[in-house]
C-alpha positions, 0 to 999 in steps of 0.5 A, spaced: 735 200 258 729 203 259 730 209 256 723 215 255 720 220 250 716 225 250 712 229 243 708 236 244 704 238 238 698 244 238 690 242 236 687 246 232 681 246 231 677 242 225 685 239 225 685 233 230 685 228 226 691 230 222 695 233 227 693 226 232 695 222 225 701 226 225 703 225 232 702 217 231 707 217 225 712 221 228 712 216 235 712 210 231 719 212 227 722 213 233 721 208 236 723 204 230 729 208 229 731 208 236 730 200 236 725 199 241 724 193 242 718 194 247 712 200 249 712 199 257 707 205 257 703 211 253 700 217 257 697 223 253 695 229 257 692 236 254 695 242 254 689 248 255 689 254 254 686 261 258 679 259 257 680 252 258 679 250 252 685 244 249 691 247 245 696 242 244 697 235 246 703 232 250 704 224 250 710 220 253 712 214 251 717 209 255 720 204 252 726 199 253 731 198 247 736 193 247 
């Protein structure tokens, strides 16, 4: 079954990398959790903010599980 999820996390500045860490480690647990046995697609897109600037991150996974 082909099953898909999406993660929303806000960026702040000086912070990216961390929050970037932290949005990997928690899609990795998912999908362990959820037993996926494989990652069709990935796609992160940025949220913005009034002035443009990026405020948050949205990524979505499809994947398929036994």
């Amino acid at each position: 079954m082909i099953k898909v999820k999406t993660f929303a996390t806000p960026i702040k500045i000086f912070a990216t990398i961390r929050e970037l860490e932290e949005l990997d480690h928690a899609v990795m647990t998912f999908l362990k959790d959820e037993g996926a046995t494989t990652v069709l697609a990935l796609s992160d897109a940025a949220t913005t903010g009034e002035n443009g600037e990026t405020i948050g991150l949205t990524r979505s996974v499809a994947y398929e599980v036994q």
